[in-house]
C-alpha positions in Angstrom: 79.3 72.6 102.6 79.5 74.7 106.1 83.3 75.1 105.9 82.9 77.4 102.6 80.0 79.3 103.9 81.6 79.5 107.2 84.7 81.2 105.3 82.5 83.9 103.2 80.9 84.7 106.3 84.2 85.9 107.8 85.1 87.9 104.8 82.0 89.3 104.7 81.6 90.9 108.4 85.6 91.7 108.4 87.6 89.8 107.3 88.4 91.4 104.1 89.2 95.3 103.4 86.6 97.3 102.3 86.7 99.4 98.9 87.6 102.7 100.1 90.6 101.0 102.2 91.4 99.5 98.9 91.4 102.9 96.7 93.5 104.8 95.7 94.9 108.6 97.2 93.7 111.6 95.0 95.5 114.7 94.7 92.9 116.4 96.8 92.6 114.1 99.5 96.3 114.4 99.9 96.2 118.1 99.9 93.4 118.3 102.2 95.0 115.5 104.4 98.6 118.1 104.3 96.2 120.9 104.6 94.5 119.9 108.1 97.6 118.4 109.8 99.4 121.4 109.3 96.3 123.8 110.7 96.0 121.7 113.7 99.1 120.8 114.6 101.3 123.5 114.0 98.5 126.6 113.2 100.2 127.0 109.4 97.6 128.8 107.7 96.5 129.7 104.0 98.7 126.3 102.4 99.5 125.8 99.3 100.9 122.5 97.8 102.0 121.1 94.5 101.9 117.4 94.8 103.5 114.2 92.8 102.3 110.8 92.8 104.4 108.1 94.4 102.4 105.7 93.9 98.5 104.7 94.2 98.6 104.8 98.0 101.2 107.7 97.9 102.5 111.4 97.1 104.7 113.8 97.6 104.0 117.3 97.8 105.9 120.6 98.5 103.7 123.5 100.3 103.8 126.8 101.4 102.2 128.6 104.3 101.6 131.3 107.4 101.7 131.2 110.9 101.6 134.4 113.0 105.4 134.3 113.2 106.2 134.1 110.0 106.3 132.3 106.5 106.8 128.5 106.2 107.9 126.2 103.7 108.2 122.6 103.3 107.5 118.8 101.7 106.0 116.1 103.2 105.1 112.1 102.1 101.4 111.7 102.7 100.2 108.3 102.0 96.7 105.8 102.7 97.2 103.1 105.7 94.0 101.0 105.5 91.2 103.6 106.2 93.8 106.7 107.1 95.7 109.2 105.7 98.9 110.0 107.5 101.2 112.6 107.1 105.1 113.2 107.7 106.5 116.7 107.2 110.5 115.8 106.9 111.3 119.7 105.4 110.2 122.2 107.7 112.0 126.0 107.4 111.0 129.5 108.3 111.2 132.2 105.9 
């Protein structure tokens, strides 16, 4: 009798993921994920992106942007890791 209580006691307080963890990436968290990283990190201003679904955890999107050198372009893989959204640029050129 304890060991199964024991057990849903565990996956109760941590054990198991939680539902946002679980769901899946929108097309506006994605953006807005793409959006932020590439404000603070590299100071690209007004973006815009046209994103694909991967998968449900997944896209792939293609964006546009300023900096006060110039015009940007690009496409990055933003994706959901647990309670995170992480982004890679692998495309970045000027002009």
């Amino acid at each position: 009798m304890r060991r199964p209580l024991l057990l849903a006691a565990v996956l109760v307080l941590g054990g198991a993921p939680t539902a946002s963890a679980l769901a899946p990436l929108s097309p506006t968290q994605a953006r807005a994920a793409l959006r932020a990283d590439l404000r603070t990190s590299y100071g690209v201003r007004l973006v815009h992106a046209s994103c694909v679904r991967r998968s449900a955890r997944a896209f792939r999107c293609a964006w546009r942007g300023q900096r006060a050198d110039g015009r940007y372009h690009g496409r990055a893989l933003i994706a959901r890791s647990g309670h995170s959204v992480h982004v890679r640029l692998y495309t970045v050129r000027k002009g």
